[in-house]
C-alpha positions as CSV (number, residue, x, y, z in Angstrom):
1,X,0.0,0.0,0.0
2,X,3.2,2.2,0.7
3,X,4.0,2.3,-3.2
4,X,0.8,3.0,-3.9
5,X,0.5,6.5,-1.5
6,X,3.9,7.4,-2.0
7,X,5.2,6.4,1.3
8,X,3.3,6.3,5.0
9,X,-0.2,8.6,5.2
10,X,-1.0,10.1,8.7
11,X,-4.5,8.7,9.4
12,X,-4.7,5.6,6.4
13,X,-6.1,2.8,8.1
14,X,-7.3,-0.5,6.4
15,X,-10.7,1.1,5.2
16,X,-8.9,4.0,3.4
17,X,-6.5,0.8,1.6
18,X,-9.6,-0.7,0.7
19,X,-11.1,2.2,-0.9
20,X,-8.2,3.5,-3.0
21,X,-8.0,-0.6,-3.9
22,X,-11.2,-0.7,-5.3
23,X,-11.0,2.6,-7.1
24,X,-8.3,1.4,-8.9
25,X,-9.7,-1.7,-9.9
26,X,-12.9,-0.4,-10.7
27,X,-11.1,2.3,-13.1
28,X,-8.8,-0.6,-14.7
29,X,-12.4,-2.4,-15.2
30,X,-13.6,-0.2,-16.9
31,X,-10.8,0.4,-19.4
32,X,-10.9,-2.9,-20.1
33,X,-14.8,-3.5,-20.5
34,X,-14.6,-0.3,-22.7
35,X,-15.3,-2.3,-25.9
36,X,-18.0,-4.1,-24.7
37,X,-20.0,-1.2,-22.6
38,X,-22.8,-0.7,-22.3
39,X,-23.5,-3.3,-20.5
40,X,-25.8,-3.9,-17.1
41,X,-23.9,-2.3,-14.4
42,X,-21.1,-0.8,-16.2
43,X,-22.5,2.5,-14.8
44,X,-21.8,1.1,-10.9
45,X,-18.3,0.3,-12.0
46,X,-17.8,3.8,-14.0
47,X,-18.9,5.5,-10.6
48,X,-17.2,3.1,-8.1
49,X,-13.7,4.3,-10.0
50,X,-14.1,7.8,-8.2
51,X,-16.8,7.7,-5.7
52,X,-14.5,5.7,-3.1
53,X,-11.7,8.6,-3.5
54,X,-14.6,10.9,-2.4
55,X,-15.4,8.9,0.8
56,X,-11.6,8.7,1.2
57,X,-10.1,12.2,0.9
58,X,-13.3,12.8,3.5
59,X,-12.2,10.2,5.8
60,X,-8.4,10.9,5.9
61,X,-8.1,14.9,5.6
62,X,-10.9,14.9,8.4
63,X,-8.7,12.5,10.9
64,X,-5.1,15.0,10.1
65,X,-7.4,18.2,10.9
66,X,-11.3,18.1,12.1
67,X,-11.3,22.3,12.3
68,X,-10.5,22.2,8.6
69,X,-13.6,21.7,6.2
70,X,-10.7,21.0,3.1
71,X,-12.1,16.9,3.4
72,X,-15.6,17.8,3.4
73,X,-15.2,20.3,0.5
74,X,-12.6,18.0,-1.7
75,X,-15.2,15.1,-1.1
76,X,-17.9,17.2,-2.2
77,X,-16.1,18.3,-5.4
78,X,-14.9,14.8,-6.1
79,X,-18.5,13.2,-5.5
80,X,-20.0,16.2,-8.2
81,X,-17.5,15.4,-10.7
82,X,-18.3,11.4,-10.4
83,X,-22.5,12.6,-10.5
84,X,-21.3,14.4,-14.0
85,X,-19.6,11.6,-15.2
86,X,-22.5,9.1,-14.4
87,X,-25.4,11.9,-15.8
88,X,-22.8,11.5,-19.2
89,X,-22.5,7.8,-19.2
90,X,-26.2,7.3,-18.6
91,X,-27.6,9.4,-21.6
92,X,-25.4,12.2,-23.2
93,X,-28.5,13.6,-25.0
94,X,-30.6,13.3,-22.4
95,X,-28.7,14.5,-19.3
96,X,-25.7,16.9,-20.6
97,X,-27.1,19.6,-19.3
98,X,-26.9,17.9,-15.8
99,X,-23.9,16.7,-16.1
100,X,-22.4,20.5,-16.9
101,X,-24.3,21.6,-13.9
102,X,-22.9,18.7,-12.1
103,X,-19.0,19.5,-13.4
104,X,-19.6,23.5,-13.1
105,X,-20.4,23.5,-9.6
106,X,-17.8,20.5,-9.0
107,X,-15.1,23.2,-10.5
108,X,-16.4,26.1,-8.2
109,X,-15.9,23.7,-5.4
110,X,-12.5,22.9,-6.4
111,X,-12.0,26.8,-6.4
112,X,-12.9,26.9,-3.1
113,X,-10.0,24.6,-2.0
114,X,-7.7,26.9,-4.2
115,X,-4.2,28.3,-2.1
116,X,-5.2,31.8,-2.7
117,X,-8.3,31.9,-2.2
118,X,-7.7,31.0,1.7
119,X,-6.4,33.1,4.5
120,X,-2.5,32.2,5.0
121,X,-0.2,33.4,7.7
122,X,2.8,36.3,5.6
123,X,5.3,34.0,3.7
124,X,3.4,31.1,3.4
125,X,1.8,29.7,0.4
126,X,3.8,29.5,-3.5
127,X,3.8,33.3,-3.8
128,X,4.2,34.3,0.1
129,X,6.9,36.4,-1.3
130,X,5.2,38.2,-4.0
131,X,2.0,38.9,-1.9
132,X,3.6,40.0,1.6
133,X,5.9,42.7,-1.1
134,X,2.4,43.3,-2.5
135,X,0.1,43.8,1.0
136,X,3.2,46.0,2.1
137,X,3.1,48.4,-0.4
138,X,-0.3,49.1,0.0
Protein backbone atom coordinates (compact mmCIF):
# COMPACT_ATOMS: atom_id res chain seq x y z
CA UNK A 1 0.00 0.00 0.00
CA UNK A 2 3.15 2.19 0.75
CA UNK A 3 3.96 2.32 -3.22
CA UNK A 4 0.77 2.98 -3.86
CA UNK A 5 0.49 6.48 -1.49
CA UNK A 6 3.94 7.37 -1.96
CA UNK A 7 5.24 6.38 1.33
CA UNK A 8 3.33 6.26 4.99
CA UNK A 9 -0.19 8.60 5.22
CA UNK A 10 -1.03 10.08 8.66
CA UNK A 11 -4.49 8.72 9.40
CA UNK A 12 -4.67 5.57 6.37
CA UNK A 13 -6.12 2.76 8.10
CA UNK A 14 -7.27 -0.47 6.37
CA UNK A 15 -10.65 1.13 5.18
CA UNK A 16 -8.87 4.02 3.44
CA UNK A 17 -6.49 0.83 1.59
CA UNK A 18 -9.59 -0.73 0.70
CA UNK A 19 -11.09 2.15 -0.90
CA UNK A 20 -8.19 3.47 -3.03
CA UNK A 21 -8.01 -0.62 -3.94
CA UNK A 22 -11.21 -0.67 -5.26
CA UNK A 23 -11.01 2.60 -7.14
CA UNK A 24 -8.31 1.38 -8.86
CA UNK A 25 -9.69 -1.72 -9.90
CA UNK A 26 -12.87 -0.36 -10.68
CA UNK A 27 -11.10 2.27 -13.07
CA UNK A 28 -8.84 -0.64 -14.74
CA UNK A 29 -12.36 -2.36 -15.21
CA UNK A 30 -13.57 -0.16 -16.87
CA UNK A 31 -10.75 0.36 -19.38
CA UNK A 32 -10.95 -2.93 -20.10
CA UNK A 33 -14.83 -3.53 -20.50
CA UNK A 34 -14.64 -0.28 -22.73
CA UNK A 35 -15.33 -2.28 -25.95
CA UNK A 36 -18.03 -4.07 -24.65
CA UNK A 37 -19.97 -1.18 -22.62
CA UNK A 38 -22.78 -0.67 -22.30
CA UNK A 39 -23.51 -3.32 -20.46
CA UNK A 40 -25.79 -3.94 -17.13
CA UNK A 41 -23.91 -2.32 -14.37
CA UNK A 42 -21.12 -0.79 -16.19
CA UNK A 43 -22.47 2.48 -14.79
CA UNK A 44 -21.75 1.12 -10.92
CA UNK A 45 -18.31 0.29 -12.02
CA UNK A 46 -17.85 3.82 -13.99
CA UNK A 47 -18.89 5.45 -10.63
CA UNK A 48 -17.21 3.11 -8.11
CA UNK A 49 -13.66 4.30 -10.04
CA UNK A 50 -14.08 7.82 -8.18
CA UNK A 51 -16.84 7.68 -5.70
CA UNK A 52 -14.52 5.69 -3.06
CA UNK A 53 -11.71 8.57 -3.47
CA UNK A 54 -14.56 10.87 -2.41
CA UNK A 55 -15.35 8.88 0.78
CA UNK A 56 -11.59 8.73 1.20
CA UNK A 57 -10.14 12.22 0.93
CA UNK A 58 -13.26 12.85 3.53
CA UNK A 59 -12.18 10.15 5.77
CA UNK A 60 -8.35 10.85 5.92
CA UNK A 61 -8.09 14.94 5.65
CA UNK A 62 -10.94 14.88 8.39
CA UNK A 63 -8.66 12.55 10.90
CA UNK A 64 -5.14 15.02 10.14
CA UNK A 65 -7.38 18.16 10.86
CA UNK A 66 -11.28 18.07 12.08
CA UNK A 67 -11.26 22.28 12.29
CA UNK A 68 -10.54 22.23 8.62
CA UNK A 69 -13.56 21.74 6.22
CA UNK A 70 -10.72 21.02 3.14
CA UNK A 71 -12.07 16.91 3.40
CA UNK A 72 -15.62 17.79 3.45
CA UNK A 73 -15.23 20.31 0.49
CA UNK A 74 -12.55 18.01 -1.71
CA UNK A 75 -15.23 15.13 -1.09
CA UNK A 76 -17.91 17.15 -2.21
CA UNK A 77 -16.06 18.31 -5.42
CA UNK A 78 -14.94 14.77 -6.14
CA UNK A 79 -18.50 13.16 -5.50
CA UNK A 80 -20.02 16.19 -8.24
CA UNK A 81 -17.54 15.41 -10.70
CA UNK A 82 -18.29 11.39 -10.43
CA UNK A 83 -22.48 12.62 -10.51
CA UNK A 84 -21.32 14.43 -13.98
CA UNK A 85 -19.55 11.63 -15.24
CA UNK A 86 -22.52 9.12 -14.41
CA UNK A 87 -25.41 11.87 -15.85
CA UNK A 88 -22.84 11.50 -19.17
CA UNK A 89 -22.49 7.83 -19.17
CA UNK A 90 -26.22 7.32 -18.60
CA UNK A 91 -27.64 9.42 -21.64
CA UNK A 92 -25.40 12.25 -23.17
CA UNK A 93 -28.54 13.62 -25.00
CA UNK A 94 -30.62 13.29 -22.42
CA UNK A 95 -28.67 14.48 -19.34
CA UNK A 96 -25.68 16.93 -20.62
CA UNK A 97 -27.12 19.58 -19.28
CA UNK A 98 -26.88 17.87 -15.84
CA UNK A 99 -23.87 16.70 -16.14
CA UNK A 100 -22.41 20.51 -16.90
CA UNK A 101 -24.27 21.64 -13.94
CA UNK A 102 -22.91 18.69 -12.07
CA UNK A 103 -19.03 19.52 -13.44
CA UNK A 104 -19.57 23.54 -13.11
CA UNK A 105 -20.43 23.51 -9.56
CA UNK A 106 -17.77 20.47 -8.98
CA UNK A 107 -15.13 23.17 -10.46
CA UNK A 108 -16.39 26.12 -8.25
CA UNK A 109 -15.88 23.66 -5.35
CA UNK A 110 -12.46 22.89 -6.44
CA UNK A 111 -11.98 26.79 -6.40
CA UNK A 112 -12.90 26.91 -3.08
CA UNK A 113 -9.98 24.64 -1.98
CA UNK A 114 -7.68 26.91 -4.21
CA UNK A 115 -4.24 28.33 -2.13
CA UNK A 116 -5.18 31.79 -2.68
CA UNK A 117 -8.29 31.92 -2.18
CA UNK A 118 -7.72 30.96 1.69
CA UNK A 119 -6.41 33.07 4.47
CA UNK A 120 -2.51 32.16 4.99
CA UNK A 121 -0.19 33.38 7.71
CA UNK A 122 2.85 36.31 5.60
CA UNK A 123 5.29 34.04 3.73
CA UNK A 124 3.35 31.10 3.41
CA UNK A 125 1.84 29.67 0.42
CA UNK A 126 3.83 29.55 -3.54
CA UNK A 127 3.80 33.31 -3.84
CA UNK A 128 4.16 34.34 0.06
CA UNK A 129 6.88 36.40 -1.31
CA UNK A 130 5.21 38.18 -3.95
CA UNK A 131 2.03 38.87 -1.91
CA UNK A 132 3.62 40.00 1.62
CA UNK A 133 5.88 42.68 -1.07
CA UNK A 134 2.39 43.32 -2.46
CA UNK A 135 0.10 43.76 1.03
CA UNK A 136 3.24 45.96 2.09
CA UNK A 137 3.13 48.45 -0.35
CA UNK A 138 -0.29 49.08 0.04
Amino acid sequence: MDALTFGRLRGFDRLDGALLLLSIASGVAYMLTRGVQPFPGSVVIKALSMAPLAVLAFRVLRRIDRTSPDGLILAAALMLSCAGDVFLYLSFRRYFVHALVAFLLAHVTYVVLAPGRRRREPGEGRRGVIDDVATAQR
